[in-house]
C-alpha atoms as a printed R data frame, in Angstrom:
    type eleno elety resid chain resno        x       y       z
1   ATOM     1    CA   UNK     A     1 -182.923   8.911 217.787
2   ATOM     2    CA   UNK     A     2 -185.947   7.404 219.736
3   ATOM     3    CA   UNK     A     3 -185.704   6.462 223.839
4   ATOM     4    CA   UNK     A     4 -183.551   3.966 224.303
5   ATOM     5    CA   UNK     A     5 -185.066   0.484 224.041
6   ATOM     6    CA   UNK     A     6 -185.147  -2.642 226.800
7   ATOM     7    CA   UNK     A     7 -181.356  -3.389 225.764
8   ATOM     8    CA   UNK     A     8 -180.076   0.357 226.829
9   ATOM     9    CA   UNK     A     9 -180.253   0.866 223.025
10  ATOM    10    CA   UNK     A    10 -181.348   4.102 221.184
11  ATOM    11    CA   UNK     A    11 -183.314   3.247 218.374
12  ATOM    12    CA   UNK     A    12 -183.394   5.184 215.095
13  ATOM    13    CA   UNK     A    13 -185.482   7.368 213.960
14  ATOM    14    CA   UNK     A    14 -186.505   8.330 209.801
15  ATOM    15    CA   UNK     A    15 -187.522  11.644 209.086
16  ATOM    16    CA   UNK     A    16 -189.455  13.122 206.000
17  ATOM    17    CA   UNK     A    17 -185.934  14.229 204.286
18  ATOM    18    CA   UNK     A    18 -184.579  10.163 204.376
19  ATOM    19    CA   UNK     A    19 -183.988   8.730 201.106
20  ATOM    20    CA   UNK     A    20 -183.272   5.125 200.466
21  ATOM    21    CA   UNK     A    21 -181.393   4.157 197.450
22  ATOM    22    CA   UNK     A    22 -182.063   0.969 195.318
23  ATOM    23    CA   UNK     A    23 -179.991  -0.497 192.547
24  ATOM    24    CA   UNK     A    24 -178.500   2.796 192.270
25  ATOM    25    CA   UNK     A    25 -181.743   4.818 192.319
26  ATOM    26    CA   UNK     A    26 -182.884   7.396 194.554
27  ATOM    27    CA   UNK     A    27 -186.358   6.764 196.585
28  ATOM    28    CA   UNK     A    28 -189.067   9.244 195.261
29  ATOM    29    CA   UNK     A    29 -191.409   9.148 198.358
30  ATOM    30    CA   UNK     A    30 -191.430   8.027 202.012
31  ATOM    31    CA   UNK     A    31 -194.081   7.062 204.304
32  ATOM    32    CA   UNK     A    32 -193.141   6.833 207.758
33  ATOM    33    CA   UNK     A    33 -195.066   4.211 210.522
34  ATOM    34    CA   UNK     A    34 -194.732   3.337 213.715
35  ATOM    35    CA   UNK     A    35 -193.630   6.732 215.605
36  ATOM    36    CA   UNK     A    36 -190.950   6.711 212.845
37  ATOM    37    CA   UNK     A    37 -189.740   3.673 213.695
38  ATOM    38    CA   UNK     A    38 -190.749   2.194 210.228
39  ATOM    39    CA   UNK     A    39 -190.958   3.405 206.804
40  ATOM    40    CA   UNK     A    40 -192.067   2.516 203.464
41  ATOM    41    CA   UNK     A    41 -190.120   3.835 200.383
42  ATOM    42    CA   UNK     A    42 -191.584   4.810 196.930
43  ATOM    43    CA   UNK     A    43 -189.645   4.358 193.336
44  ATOM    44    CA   UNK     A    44 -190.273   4.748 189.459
45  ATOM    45    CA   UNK     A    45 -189.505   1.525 188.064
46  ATOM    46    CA   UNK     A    46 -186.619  -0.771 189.582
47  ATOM    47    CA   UNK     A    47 -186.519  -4.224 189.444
48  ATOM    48    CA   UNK     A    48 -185.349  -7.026 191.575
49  ATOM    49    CA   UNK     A    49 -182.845  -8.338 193.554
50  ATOM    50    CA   UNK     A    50 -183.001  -5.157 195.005
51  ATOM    51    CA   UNK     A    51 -179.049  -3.161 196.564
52  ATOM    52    CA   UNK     A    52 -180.794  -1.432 199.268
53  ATOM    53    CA   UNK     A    53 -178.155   1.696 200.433
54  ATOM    54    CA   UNK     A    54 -178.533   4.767 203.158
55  ATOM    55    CA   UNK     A    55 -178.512   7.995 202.174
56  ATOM    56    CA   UNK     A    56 -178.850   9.066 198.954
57  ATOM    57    CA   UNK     A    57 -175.919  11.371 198.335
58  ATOM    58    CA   UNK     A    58 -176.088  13.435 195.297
59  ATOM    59    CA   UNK     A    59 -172.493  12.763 193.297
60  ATOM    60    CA   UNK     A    60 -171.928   9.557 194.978
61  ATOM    61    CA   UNK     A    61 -170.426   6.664 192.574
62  ATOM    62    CA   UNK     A    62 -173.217   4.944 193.663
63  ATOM    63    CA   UNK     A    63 -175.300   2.983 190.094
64  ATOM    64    CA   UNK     A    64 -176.942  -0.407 190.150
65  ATOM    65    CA   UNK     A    65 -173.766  -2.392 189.566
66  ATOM    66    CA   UNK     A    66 -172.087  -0.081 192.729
67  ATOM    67    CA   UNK     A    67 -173.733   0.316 195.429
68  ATOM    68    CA   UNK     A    68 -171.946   3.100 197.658
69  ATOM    69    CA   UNK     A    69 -172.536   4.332 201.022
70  ATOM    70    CA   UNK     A    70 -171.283   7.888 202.461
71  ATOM    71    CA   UNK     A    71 -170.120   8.605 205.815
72  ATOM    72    CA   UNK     A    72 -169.968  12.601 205.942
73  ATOM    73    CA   UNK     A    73 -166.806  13.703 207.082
74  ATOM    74    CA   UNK     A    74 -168.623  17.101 208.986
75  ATOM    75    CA   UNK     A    75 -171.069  16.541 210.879
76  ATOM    76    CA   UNK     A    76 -173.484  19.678 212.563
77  ATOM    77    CA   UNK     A    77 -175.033  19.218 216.440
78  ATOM    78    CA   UNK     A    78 -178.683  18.501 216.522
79  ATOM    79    CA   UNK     A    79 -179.764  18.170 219.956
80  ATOM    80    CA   UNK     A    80 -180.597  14.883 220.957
81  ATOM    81    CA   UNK     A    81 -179.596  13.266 218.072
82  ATOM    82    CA   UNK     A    82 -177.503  13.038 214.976
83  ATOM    83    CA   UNK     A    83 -178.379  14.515 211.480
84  ATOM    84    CA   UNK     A    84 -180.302  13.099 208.677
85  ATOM    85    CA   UNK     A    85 -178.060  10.707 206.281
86  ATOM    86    CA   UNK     A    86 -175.310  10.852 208.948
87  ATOM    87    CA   UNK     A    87 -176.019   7.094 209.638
88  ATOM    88    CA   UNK     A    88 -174.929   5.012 206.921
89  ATOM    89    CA   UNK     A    89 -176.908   1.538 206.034
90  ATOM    90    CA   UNK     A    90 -177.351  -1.179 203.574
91  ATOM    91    CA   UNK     A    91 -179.957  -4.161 203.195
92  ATOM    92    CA   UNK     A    92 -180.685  -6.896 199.696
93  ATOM    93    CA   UNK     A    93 -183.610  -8.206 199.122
94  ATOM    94    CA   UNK     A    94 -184.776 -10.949 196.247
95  ATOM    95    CA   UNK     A    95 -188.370  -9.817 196.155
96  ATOM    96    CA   UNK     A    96 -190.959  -6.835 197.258
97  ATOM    97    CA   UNK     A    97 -191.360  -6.535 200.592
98  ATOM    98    CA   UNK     A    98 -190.062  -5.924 204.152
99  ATOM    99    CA   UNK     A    99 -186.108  -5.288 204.076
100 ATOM   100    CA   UNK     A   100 -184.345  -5.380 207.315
101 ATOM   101    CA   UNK     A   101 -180.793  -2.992 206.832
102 ATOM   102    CA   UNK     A   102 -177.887  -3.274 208.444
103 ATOM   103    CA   UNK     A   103 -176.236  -0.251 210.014
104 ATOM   104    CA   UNK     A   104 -173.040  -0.042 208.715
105 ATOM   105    CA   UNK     A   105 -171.689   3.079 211.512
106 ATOM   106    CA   UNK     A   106 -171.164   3.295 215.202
107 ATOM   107    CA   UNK     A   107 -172.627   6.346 217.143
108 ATOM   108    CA   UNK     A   108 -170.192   7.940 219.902
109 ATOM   109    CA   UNK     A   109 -172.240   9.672 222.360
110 ATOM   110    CA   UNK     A   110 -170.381  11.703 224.423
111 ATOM   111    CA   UNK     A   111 -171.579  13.869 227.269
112 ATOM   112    CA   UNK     A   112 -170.021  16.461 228.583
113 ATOM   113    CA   UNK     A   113 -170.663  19.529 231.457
114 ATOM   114    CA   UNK     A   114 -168.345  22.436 231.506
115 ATOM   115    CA   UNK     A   115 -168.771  26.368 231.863
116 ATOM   116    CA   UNK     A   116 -167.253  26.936 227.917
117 ATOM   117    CA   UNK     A   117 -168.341  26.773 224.457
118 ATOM   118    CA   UNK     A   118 -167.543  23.574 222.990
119 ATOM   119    CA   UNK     A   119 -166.843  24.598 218.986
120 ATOM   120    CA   UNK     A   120 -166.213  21.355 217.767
121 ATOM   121    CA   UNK     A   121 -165.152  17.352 218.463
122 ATOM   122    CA   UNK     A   122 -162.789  16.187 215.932
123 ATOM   123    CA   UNK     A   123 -162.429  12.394 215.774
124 ATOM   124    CA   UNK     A   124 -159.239  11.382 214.199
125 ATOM   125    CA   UNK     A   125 -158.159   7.635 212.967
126 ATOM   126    CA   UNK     A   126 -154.338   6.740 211.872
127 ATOM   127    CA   UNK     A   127 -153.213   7.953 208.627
128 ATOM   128    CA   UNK     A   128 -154.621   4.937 206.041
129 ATOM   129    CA   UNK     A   129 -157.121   4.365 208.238
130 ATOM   130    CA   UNK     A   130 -160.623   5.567 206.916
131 ATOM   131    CA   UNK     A   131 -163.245   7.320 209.064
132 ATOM   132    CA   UNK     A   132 -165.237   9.382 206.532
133 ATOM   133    CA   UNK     A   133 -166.208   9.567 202.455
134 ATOM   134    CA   UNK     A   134 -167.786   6.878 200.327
135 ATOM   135    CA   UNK     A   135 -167.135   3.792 200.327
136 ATOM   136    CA   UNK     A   136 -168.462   0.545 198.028
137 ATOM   137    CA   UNK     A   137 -170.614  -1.506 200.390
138 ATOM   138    CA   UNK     A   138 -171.773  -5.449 199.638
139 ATOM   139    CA   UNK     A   139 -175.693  -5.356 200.483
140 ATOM   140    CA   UNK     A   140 -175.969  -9.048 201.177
141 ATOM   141    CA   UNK     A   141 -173.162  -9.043 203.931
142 ATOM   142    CA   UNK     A   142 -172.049  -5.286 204.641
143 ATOM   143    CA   UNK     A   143 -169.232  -5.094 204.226
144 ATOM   144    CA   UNK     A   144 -167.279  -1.826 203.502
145 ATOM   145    CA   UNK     A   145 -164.238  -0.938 201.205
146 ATOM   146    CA   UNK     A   146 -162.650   2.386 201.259
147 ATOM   147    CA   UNK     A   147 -163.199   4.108 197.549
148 ATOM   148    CA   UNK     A   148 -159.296   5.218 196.874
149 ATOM   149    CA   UNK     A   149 -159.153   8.966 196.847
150 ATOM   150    CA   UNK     A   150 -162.876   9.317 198.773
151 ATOM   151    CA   UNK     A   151 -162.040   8.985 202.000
152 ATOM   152    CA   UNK     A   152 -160.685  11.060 204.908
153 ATOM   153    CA   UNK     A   153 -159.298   9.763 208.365
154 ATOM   154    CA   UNK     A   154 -161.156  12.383 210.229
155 ATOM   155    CA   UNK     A   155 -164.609  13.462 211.156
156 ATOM   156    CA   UNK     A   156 -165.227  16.742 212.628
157 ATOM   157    CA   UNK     A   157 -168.224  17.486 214.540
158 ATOM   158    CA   UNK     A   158 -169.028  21.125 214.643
159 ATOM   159    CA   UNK     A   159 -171.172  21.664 218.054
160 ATOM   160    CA   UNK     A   160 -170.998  25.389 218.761
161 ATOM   161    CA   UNK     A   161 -172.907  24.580 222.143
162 ATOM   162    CA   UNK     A   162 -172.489  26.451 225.651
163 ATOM   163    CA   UNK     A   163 -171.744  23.759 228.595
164 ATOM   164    CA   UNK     A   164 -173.233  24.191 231.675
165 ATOM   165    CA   UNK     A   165 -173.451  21.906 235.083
166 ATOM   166    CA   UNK     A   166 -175.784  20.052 233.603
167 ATOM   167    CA   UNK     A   167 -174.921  17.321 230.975
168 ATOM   168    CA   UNK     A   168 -174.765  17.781 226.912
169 ATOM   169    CA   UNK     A   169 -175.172  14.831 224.897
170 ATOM   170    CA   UNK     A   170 -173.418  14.695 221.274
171 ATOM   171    CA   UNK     A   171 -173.992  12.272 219.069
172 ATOM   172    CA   UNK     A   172 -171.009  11.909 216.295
173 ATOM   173    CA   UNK     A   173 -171.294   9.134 213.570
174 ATOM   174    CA   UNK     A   174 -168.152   6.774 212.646
């Protein structure tokens, strides 16, 4: 995550580990602009209209006729922000060129002060109700269906951090 932006908004971040997947293939490069705030992609050969998804996951169902996303079910501390891929995202585009995506996951950021080690946050939904695992994602609008049998109702967010009097900030992904 970046500062927070003239709404109160953290804005995200890529790192040199992103990949971006389109029509099922995994990005072989990244070049990343504007303090991060940007980045440019590389492939082998893919043609358009172009299934932009976020992150590559290695297993996923995810092809060119099935685009997939994956929210990860564990998710590790990283101070001052979340992990790489734990952010899932989608975007289409008819042609080369700039793609705007959508981000398909809400961040709870919860801070906390305490004299304890916190070992994890588990966030739990009702039973049938899916929090983590892949799901099949429509680029054009984002929308997100649960993958039957891929999907948990829980995420689990291991911190291992010591609390003090002075405020932690975790970031967990849903």
């Amino acid at each position: 995550l970046g500062g927070k932006n003239e709404d109160d908004c953290y804005s995200v971040r890529w790192s040199a580990e992103d990949k971006l997947v389109a029509n099922g293939t995994p990005s072989t490069g990244i070049t990343i602009g504007n303090d991060g705030s940007s980045a440019k992609f590389t492939y082998n050969v893919i043609n358009a209209p172009f299934k932009l998804t976020y992150p590559y996951t290695e297993g996923s169902l995810c092809s060119e006729d099935r685009p997939t996303v994956v929210f990860t079910a564990e998710q590790n501390y990283v101070e001052g922000t979340f992990g790489v891929g734990y952010a899932p995202m989608c975007g289409y585009n008819t042609s080369f060129g700039t793609t705007v995506l959508k981000h398909l996951a809400g961040v709870l950021h919860i801070s906390l002060t305490g004299s304890t080690t916190l070992s994890k946050i588990e966030v739990v939904a009702a039973d049938g109700v899916a929090l983590a695992g892949e799901f099949d994602v429509d680029c054009q609008t984002g929308n997100i269906t649960p993958i039957e049998g891929k999907t948990l109702n829980k995420v689990t967010y291991v911190a291992n951090q010591e609390l003090s009097e002075v405020a932690k900030s975790f970031f967990v992904v849903v």
